[in-house]
LOPAPA-909347 format. One record per residue (C-alpha): residue number from 0; residue in one letter; y, x negated, z. Coordinates in nm, 4 decimals. Layout:
N
NODE num residu        y        x        z
NODE NUM      a        Y        X        Z
...
REM end
This chain:
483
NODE num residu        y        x        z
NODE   0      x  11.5131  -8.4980  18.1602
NODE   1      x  11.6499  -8.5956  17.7980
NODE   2      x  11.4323  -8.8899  17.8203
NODE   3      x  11.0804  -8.6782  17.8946
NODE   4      x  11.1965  -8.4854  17.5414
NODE   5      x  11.1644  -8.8029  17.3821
NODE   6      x  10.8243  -8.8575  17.4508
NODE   7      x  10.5921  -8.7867  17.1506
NODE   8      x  10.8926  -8.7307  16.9170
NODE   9      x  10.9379  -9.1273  16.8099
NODE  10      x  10.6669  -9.4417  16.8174
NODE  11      x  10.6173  -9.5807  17.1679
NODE  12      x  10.7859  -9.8964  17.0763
NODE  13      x  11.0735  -9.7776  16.9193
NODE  14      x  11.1413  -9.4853  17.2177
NODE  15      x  11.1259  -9.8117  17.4566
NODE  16      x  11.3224 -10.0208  17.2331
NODE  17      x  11.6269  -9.7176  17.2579
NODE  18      x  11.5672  -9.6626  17.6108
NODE  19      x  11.5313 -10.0366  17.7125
NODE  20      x  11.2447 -10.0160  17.8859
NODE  21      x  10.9389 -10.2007  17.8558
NODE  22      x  10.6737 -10.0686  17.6182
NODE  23      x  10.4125  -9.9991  17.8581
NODE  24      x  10.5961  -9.7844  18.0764
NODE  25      x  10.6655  -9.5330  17.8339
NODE  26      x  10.3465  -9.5145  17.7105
NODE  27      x  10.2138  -9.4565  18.0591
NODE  28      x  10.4645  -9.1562  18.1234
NODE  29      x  10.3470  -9.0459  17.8140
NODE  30      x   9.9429  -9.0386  17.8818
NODE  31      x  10.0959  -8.8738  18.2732
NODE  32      x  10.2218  -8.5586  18.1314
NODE  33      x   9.9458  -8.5495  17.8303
NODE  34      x  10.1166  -8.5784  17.5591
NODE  35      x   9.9938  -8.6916  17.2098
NODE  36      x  10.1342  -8.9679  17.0030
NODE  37      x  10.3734  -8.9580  16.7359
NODE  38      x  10.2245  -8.9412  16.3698
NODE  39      x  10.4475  -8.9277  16.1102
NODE  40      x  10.3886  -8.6876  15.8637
NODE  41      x  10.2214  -8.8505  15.5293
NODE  42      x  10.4444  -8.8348  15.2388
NODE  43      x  10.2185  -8.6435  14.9569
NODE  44      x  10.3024  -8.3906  14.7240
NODE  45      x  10.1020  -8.0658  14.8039
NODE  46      x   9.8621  -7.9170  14.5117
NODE  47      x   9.9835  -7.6293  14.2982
NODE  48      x   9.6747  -7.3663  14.1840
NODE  49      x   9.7888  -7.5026  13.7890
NODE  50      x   9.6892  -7.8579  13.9124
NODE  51      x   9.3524  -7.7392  14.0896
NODE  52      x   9.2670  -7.5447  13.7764
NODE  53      x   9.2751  -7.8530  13.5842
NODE  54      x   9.0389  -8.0918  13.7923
NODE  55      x   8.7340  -8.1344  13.6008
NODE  56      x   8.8315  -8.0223  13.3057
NODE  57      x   8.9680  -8.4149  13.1407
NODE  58      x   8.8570  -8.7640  13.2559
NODE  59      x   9.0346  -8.8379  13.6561
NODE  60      x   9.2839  -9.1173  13.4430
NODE  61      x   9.3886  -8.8932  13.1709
NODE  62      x   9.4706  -8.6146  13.4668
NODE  63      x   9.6416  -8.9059  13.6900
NODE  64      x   9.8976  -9.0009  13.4356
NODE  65      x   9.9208  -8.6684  13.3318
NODE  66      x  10.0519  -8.5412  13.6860
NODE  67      x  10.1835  -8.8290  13.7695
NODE  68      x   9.8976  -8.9156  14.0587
NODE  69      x   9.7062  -9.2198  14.1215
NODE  70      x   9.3280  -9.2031  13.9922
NODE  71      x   9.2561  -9.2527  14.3309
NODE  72      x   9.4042  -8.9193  14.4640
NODE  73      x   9.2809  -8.7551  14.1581
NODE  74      x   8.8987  -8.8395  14.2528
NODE  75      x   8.9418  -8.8149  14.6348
NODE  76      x   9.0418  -8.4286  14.6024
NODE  77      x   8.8313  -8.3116  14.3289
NODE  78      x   8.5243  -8.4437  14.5078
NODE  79      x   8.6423  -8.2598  14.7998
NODE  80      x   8.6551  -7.9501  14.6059
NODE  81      x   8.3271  -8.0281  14.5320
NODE  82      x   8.3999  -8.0115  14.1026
NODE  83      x   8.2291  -8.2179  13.9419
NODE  84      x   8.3754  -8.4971  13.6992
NODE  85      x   8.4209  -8.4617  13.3379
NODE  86      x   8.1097  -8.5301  13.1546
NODE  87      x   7.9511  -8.6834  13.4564
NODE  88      x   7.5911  -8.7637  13.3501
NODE  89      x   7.5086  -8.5775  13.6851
NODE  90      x   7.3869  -8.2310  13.6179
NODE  91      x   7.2937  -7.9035  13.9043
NODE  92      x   7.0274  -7.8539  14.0553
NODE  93      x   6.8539  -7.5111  13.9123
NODE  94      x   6.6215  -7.2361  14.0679
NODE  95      x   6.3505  -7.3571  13.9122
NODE  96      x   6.3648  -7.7198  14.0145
NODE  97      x   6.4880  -7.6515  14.3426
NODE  98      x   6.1321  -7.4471  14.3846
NODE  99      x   5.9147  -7.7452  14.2845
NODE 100      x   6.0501  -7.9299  14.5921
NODE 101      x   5.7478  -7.9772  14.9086
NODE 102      x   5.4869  -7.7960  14.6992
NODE 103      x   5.4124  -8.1697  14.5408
NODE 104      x   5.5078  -8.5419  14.5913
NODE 105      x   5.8678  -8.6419  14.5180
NODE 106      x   5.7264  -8.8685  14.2134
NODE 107      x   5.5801  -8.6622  14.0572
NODE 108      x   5.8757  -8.3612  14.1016
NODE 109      x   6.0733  -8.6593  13.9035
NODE 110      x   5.8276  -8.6710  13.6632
NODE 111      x   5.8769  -8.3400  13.5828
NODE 112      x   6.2519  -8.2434  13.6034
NODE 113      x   6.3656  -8.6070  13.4709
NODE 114      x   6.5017  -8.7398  13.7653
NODE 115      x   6.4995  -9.0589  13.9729
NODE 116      x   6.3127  -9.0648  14.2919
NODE 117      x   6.6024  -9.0809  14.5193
NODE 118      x   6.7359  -8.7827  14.3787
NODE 119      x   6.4673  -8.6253  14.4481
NODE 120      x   6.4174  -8.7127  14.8139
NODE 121      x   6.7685  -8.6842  14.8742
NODE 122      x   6.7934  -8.2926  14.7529
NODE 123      x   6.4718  -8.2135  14.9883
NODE 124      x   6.5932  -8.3998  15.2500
NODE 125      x   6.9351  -8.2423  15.2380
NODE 126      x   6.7785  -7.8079  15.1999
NODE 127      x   6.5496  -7.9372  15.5129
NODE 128      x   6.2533  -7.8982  15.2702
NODE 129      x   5.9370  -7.9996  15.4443
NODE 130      x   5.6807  -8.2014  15.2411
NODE 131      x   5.3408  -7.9708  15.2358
NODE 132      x   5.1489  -8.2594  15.0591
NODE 133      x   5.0870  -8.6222  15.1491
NODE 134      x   5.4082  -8.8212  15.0005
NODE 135      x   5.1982  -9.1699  14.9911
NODE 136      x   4.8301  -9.1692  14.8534
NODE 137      x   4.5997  -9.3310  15.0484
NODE 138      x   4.4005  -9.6997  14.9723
NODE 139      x   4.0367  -9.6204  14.9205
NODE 140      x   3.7849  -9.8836  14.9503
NODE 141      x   3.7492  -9.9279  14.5916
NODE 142      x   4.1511 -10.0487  14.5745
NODE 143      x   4.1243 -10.2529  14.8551
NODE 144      x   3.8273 -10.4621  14.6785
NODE 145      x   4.0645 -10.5572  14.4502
NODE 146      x   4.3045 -10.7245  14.6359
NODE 147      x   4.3461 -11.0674  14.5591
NODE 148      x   4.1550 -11.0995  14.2579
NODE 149      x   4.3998 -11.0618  13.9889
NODE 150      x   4.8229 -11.0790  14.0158
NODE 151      x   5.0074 -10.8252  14.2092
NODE 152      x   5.1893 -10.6733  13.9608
NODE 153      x   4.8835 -10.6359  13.7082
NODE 154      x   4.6987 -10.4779  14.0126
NODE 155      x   5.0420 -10.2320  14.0877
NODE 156      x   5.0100 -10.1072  13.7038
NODE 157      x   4.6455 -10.0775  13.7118
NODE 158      x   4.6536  -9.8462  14.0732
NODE 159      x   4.9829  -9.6915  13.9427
NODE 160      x   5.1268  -9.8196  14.2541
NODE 161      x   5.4543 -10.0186  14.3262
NODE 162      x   5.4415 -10.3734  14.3394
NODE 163      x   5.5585 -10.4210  14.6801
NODE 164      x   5.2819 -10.1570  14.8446
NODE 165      x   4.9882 -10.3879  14.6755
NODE 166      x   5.1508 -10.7057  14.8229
NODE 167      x   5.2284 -10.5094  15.1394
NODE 168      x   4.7912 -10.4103  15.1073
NODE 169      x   4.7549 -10.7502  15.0858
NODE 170      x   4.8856 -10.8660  15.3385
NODE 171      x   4.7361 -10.6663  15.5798
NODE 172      x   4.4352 -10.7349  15.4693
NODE 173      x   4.5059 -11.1095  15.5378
NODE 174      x   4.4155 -11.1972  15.2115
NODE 175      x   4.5587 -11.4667  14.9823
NODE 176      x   4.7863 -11.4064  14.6150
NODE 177      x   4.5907 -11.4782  14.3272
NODE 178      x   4.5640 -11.7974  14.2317
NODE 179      x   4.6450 -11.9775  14.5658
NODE 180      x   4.3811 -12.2137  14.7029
NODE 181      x   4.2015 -12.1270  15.0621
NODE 182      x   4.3615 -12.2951  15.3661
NODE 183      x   4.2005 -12.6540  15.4328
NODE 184      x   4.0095 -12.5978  15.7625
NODE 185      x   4.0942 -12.8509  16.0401
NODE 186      x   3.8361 -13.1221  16.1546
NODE 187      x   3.7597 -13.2314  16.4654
NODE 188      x   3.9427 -13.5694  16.4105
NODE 189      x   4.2345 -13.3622  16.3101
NODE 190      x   4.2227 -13.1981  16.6595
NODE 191      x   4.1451 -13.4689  16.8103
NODE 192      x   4.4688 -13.6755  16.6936
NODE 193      x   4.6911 -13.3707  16.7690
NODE 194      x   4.9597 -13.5023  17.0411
NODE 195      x   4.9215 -13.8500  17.0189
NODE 196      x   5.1940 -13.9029  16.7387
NODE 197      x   5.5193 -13.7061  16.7402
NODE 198      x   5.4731 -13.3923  16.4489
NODE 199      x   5.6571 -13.5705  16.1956
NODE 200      x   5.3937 -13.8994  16.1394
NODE 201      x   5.0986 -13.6955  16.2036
NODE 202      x   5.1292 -13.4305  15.9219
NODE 203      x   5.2626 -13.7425  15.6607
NODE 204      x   4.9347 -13.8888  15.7954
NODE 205      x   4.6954 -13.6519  15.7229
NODE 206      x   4.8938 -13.4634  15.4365
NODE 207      x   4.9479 -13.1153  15.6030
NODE 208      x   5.2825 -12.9633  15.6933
NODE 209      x   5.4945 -13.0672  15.9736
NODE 210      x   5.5107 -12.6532  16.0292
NODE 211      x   5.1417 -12.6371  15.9848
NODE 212      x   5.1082 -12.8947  16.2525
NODE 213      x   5.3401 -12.8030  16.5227
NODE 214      x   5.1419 -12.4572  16.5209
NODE 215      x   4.8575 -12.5548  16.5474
NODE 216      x   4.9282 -12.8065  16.8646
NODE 217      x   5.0642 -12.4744  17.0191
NODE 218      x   4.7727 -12.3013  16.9429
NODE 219      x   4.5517 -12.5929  17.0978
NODE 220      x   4.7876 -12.5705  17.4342
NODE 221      x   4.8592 -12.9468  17.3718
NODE 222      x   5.2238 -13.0569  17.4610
NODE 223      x   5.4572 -13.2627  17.2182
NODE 224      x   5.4821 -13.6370  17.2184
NODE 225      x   5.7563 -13.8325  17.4131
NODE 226      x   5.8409 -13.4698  17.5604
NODE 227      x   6.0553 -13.5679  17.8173
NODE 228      x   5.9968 -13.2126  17.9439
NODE 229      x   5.7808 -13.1866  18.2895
NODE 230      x   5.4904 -12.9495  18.2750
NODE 231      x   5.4267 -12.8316  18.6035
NODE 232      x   5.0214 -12.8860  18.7383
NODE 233      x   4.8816 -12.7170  19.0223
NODE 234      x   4.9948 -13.0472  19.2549
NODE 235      x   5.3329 -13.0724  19.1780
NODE 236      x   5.3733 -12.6734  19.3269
NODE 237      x   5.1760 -12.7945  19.6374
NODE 238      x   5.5029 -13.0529  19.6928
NODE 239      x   5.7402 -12.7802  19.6998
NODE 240      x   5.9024 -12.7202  20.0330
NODE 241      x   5.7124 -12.9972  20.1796
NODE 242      x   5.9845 -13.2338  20.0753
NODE 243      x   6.4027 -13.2526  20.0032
NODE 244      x   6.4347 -13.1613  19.6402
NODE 245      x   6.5236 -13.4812  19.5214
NODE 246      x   6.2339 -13.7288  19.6874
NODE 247      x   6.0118 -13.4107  19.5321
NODE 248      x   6.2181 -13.5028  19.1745
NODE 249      x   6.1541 -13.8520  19.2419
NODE 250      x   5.7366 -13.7823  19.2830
NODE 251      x   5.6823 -13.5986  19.0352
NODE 252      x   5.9670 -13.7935  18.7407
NODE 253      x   6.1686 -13.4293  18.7423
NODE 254      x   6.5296 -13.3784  18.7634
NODE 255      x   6.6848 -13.1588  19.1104
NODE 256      x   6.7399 -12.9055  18.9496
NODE 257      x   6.5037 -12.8477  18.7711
NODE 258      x   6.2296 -12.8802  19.1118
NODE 259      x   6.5745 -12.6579  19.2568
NODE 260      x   6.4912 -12.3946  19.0369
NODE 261      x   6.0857 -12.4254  19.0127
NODE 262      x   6.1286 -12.3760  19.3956
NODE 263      x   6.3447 -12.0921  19.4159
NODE 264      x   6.0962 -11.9367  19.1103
NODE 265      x   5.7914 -11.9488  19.3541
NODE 266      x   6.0159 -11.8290  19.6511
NODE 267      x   5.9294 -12.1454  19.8547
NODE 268      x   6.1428 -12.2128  20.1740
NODE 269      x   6.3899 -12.5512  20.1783
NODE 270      x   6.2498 -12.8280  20.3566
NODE 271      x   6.3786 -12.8581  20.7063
NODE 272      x   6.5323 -13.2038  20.6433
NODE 273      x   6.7189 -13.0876  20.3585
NODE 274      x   6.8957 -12.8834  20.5576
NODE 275      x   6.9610 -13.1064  20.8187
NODE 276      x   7.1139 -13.3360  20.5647
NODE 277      x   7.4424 -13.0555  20.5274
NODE 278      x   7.7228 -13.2055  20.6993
NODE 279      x   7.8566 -12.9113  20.9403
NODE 280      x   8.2345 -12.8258  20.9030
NODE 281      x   8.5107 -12.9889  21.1645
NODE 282      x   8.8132 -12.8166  21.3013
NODE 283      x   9.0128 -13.1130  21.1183
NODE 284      x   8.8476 -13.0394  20.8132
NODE 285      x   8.9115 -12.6406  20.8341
NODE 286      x   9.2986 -12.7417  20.9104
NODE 287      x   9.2942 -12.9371  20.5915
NODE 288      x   9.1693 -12.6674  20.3750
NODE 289      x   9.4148 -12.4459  20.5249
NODE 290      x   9.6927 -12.6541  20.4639
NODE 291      x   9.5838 -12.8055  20.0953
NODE 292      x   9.5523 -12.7238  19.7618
NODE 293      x   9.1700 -12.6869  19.6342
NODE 294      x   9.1555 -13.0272  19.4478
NODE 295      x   9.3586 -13.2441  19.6649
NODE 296      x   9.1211 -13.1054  19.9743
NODE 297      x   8.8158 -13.1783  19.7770
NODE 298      x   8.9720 -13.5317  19.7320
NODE 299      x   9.0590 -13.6208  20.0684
NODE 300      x   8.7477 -13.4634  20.2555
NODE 301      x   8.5058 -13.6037  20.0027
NODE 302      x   8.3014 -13.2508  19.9289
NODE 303      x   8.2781 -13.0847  19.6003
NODE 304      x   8.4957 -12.7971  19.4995
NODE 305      x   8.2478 -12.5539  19.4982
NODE 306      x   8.2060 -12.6557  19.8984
NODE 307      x   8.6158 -12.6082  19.9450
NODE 308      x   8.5997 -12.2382  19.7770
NODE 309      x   8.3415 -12.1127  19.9759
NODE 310      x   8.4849 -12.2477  20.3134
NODE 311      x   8.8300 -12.1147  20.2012
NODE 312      x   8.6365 -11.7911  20.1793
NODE 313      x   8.5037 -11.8064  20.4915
NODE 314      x   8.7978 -11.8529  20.6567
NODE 315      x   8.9846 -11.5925  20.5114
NODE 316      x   9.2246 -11.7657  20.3041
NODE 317      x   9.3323 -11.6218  19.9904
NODE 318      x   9.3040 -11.8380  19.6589
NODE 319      x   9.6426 -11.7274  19.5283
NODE 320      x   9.9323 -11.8317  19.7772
NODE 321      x  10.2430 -11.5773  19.6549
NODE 322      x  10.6160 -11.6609  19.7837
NODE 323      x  10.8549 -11.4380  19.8663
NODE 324      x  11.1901 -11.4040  19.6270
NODE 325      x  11.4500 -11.4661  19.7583
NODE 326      x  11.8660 -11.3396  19.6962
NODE 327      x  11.9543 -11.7125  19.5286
NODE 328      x  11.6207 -11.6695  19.3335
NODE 329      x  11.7056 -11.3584  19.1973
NODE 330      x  12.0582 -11.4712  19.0979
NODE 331      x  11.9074 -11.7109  18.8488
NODE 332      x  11.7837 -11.4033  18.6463
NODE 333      x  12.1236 -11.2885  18.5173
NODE 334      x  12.1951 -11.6689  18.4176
NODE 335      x  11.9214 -11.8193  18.2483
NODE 336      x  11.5773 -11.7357  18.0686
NODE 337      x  11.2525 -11.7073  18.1666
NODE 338      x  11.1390 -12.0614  18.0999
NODE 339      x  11.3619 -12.2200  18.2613
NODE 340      x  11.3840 -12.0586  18.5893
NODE 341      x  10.9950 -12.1109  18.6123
NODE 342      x  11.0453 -12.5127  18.5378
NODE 343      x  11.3676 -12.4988  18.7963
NODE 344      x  11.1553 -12.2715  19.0251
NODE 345      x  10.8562 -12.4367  19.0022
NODE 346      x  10.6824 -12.0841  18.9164
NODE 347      x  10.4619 -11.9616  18.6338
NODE 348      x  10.5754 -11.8225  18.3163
NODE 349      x  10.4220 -11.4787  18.4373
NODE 350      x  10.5453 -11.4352  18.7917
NODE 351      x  10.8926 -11.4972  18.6877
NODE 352      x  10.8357 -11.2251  18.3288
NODE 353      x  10.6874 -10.9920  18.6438
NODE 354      x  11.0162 -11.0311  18.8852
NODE 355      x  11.2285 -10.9601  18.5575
NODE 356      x  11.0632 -10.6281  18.4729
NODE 357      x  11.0906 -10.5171  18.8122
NODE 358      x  11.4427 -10.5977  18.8635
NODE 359      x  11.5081 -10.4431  18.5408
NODE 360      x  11.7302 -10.7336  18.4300
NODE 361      x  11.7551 -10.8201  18.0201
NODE 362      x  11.7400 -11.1606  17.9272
NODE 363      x  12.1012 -11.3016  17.8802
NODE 364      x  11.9965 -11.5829  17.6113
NODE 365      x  11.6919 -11.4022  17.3615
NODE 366      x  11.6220 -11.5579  17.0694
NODE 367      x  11.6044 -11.2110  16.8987
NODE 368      x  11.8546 -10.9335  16.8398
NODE 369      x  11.7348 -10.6144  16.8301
NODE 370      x  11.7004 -10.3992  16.4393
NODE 371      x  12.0011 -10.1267  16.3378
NODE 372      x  11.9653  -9.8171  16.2001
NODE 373      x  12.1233  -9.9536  15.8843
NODE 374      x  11.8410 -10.2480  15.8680
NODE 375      x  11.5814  -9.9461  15.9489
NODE 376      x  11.7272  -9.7753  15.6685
NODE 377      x  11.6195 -10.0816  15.3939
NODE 378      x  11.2899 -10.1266  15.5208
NODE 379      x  11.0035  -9.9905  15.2769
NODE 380      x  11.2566  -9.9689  15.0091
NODE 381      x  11.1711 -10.3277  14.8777
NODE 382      x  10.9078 -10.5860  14.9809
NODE 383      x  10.9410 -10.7668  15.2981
NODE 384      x  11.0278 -11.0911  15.1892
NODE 385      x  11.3077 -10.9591  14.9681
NODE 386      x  11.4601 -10.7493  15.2858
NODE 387      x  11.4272 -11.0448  15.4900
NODE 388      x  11.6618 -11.2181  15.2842
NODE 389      x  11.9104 -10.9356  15.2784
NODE 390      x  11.9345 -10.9101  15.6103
NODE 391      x  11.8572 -11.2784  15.7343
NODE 392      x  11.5673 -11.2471  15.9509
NODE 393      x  11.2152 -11.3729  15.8947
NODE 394      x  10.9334 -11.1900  15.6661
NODE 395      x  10.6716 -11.1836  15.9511
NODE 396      x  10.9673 -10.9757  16.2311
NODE 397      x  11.0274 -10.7827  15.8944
NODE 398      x  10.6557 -10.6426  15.8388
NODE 399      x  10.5714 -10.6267  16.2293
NODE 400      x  10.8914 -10.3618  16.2383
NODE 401      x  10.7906 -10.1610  15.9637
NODE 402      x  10.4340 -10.1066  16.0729
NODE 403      x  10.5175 -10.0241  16.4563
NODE 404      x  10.7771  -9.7323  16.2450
NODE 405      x  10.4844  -9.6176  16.0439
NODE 406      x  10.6682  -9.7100  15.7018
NODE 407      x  10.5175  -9.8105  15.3943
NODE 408      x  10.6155 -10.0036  15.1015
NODE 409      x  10.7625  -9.7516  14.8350
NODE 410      x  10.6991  -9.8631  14.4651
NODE 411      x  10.9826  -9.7503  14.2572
NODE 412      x  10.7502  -9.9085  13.9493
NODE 413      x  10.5993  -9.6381  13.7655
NODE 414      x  10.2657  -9.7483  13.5277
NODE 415      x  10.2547  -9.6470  13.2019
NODE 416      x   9.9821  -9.4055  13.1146
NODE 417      x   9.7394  -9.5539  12.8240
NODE 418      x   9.7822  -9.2864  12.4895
NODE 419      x   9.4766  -9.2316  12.2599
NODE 420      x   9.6466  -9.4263  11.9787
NODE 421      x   9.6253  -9.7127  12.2232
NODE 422      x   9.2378  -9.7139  12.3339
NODE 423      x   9.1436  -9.7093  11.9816
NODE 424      x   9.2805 -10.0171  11.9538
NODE 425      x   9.0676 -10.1472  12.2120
NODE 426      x   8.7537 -10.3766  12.0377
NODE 427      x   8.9319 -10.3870  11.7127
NODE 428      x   9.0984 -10.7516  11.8292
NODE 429      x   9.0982 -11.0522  12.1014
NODE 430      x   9.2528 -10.8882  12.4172
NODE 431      x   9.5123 -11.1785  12.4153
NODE 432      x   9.6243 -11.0247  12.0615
NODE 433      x   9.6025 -10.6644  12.1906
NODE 434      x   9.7812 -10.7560  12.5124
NODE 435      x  10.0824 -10.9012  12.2963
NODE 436      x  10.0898 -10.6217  12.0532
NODE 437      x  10.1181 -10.3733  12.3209
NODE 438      x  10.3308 -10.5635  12.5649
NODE 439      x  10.0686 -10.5094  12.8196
NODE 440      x   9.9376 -10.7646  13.0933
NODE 441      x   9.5821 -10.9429  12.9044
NODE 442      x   9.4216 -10.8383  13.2358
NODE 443      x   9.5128 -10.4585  13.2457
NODE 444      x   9.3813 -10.4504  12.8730
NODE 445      x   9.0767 -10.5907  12.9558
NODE 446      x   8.9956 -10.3692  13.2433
NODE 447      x   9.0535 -10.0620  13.0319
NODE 448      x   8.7952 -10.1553  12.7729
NODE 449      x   8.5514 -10.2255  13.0230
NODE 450      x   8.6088  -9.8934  13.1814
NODE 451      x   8.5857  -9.7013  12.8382
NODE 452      x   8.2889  -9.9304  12.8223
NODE 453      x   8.3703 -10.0672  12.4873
NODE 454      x   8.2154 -10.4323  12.4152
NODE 455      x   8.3902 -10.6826  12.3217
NODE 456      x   8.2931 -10.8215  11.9669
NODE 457      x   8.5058 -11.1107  11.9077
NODE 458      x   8.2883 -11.2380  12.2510
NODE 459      x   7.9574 -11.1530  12.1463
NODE 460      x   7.9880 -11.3100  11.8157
NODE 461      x   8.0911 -11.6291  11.9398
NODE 462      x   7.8271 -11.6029  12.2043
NODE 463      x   7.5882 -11.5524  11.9215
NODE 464      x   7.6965 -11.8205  11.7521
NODE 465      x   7.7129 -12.0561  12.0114
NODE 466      x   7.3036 -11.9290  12.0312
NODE 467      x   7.2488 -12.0093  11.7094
NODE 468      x   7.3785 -12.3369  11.6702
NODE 469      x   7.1668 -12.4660  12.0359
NODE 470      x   6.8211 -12.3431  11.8814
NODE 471      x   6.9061 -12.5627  11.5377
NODE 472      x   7.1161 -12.9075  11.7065
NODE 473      x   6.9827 -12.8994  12.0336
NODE 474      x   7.1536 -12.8235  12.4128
NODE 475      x   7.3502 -13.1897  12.4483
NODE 476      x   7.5012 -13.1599  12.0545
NODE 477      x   7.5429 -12.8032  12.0279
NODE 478      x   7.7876 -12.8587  12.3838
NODE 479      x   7.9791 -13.1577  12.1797
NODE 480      x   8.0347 -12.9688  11.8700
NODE 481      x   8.1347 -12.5966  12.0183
NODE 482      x   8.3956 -12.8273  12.2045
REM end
């Protein structure tokens, strides 16, 4: 009865590492009486009304460092809050716009209110707004003529139509870009010649394709050359049944299976004589399979293996041949390990893991030892590798504990929030100068400027430069000199 309270209260595999009992077991006593796994509780600090109050009102890293949050958290609940960010360039949807929405196309509804497209479509889409008007125009016949007579994108600025709906015109139309020259039309020496050469030779012969080819020698219905596939003709199906499969093979310069599986295709009977040919099964034979192993049967009998299985199926004998334990057997457990009572035994690994659990015996010789409450006590405090070495086990057993606990790494590092006096620093140096001044890493000042998007000058002068001195020396100099 204390055991059943356990259930739910602890992880599965550290309930059955305090009980000793195997993992599984627990967890199916545990799905028996319905009850739900443990979760540990997340450690996060609940939000105060002062802290709500002030989402929104500052940029998500000013607020972070300010409450001593990650940016992260910061962003996560004020979007589920639904407030939007400080000076997002994202502004609300009004009255008036929202009443322009399926009384015209989405285009031109972002013509009007300044917005993109998708913006557009996604606000109808999401108030269920049907569109009253047609959303694309359709091609008259004066568009269409023009297909194909000048570039695609001059054509998609003339229309006022996107580039990839006058290609996508064009296209099904079956008419060729600008520019291109009409296909070559074959000849009847062409045709003629199709087959006779393999692909390769006969498109470097007459200067087409080797896809171009290929396609058309489909379309034609002639086969490849040197196909050492057989292409079956109204004869060779006349020979099927008539004949054992492989004089049939022999005919027709097939392999047995392949006339195997033509025949059973066309549901044509076996030939007689094939069937004859099956050599019937002796009661010597039947007292060999009984008393042999698959292989060695197959062996001595001279029949496949396939032939063995199904007559050991026939007879009733069962593939997997299980031996009873016996008293000395089960001695062994309490003496040595798994492995080596299955290479004394001459058992499997798994038979002799199976006969443990069920006789509830521990392994007297594990190269483990199980984890304190002292050594659960250090874990998450520093990283793995460094609790490893305290305690003198290996990194990997160290991680695979804490994560079947539920334990994460705690930081005890706290970053240090950027001040304003700091960010106007930012552009006004190299980063590697900045970095030094500030005793900050060159990366984290570099990834602040380029989130307060602020260019980098030093950068762009020497890229301009650089520019300079290529269009007056040349590529090949300019390289030798910059270095």
């Amino acid at each position: 009865m204390r055991e059943m309270k356990l259930l739910g209260m602890m992880n599965d595999y550290e309930l059955a590492r305090r009980l000793r009992r195997p993992k599984h077991q627990v967890w199916q006593q545990r799905v028996a009486f319905k009850i739900a796994p443990f979760k540990p509780a997340p450690q996060c600090r609940k939000w105060e009304p002062s802290e709500i109050k002030l989402l929104g009102t500052m940029r998500d890293a000013v607020l972070a460092a300010k409450l001593s949050r990650t940016e992260q958290a910061v962003k996560l609940y004020r979007a589920r809050r639904h407030i939007p960010a400080f000076d997002s360039p994202c502004r609300r949807w009004t009255a008036e716009e929202d009443a322009l929405l399926g009384t015209m196309r989405d285009e031109e509804v972002g013509r009007r209110t300044g917005r993109p497209f998708s913006g557009v479509l996604q606000r109808r889409l999401h108030k269920h707004i049907p569109l009253a008007v047609r959303q694309k125009r359709l091609w008259s016949p004066v568009e269409d003529k023009l297909m194909g007579t000048a570039p695609d994108a001059e054509i998609a600025a003339r229309l006022q139509r996107s580039i990839k709906s006058v290609q996508a015109r064009r296209q099904e139309l079956r008419r060729p870009p600008f520019g291109t020259k009409p296909p070559r039309p074959w000849s009847e020496k062409e045709d003629a010649s199709l087959g006779t050469m393999p692909d390769k030779n006969l498109a470097r012969k007459i200067h087409r394709a080797v896809n171009a080819v290929r396609m058309r020698r489909l379309m034609k219905h002639i086969h490849a050359f040197g196909s050492e596939r057989h292409f079956w003709t109204a004869e060779d199906d006349r020979l099927l049944g008539t004949h054992p499969d492989d004089q049939v093979a022999l005919l027709i310069g097939a392999t047995v299976k392949a006339v195997a599986h033509r025949r059973s295709g066309l549901h044509r009977a076996i030939c007689p004589q094939q069937v004859q040919k099956k050599r019937p099964w002796t009661l010597h034979e039947d007292s060999l399979v009984r008393s042999l192993s698959v292989d060695d049967a197959a062996r001595q009998l001279q029949r496949t293996r396939t032939a063995i299985l199904v007559r050991r199926r026939v007879l009733g004998i069962r593939s997997i041949i299980r031996h009873e334990w016996t008293p000395d057997q089960d001695a062994l457990f309490s003496k040595c390990n798994d492995k080596e009572i299955a290479e004394e035994l001459g058992r499997t690994l798994s038979s002799v893991e199976n006969r443990r659990t069920r006789l509830k015996i521990r392994v007297p010789k594990p190269g483990w030892r199980f984890f304190t409450r002292e050594e659960d006590a250090l874990l998450g405090t520093a990283s793995d590798a460094e609790i490893a070495k305290r305690i003198g086990r290996h990194p990997s057993s160290v991680q695979s504990r804490r994560l079947n606990l539920g334990m994460a790494i705690r930081h005890n590092r706290k970053r240090r929030p950027w001040t304003p006096e700091e960010e106007a620093l930012l552009g006004t140096a190299p980063d590697t100068e900045l970095a030094a001044r500030l005793g900050r890493h060159i990366s984290t000042v570099c990834i602040r400027r380029q989130e307060l998007s602020i260019p980098n000058p030093y950068w762009q002068r020497r890229c301009g430069r650089q520019r300079l001195l290529k269009q007056k020396v040349g590529p090949g100099r300019a390289d030798t000199q910059s270095t």
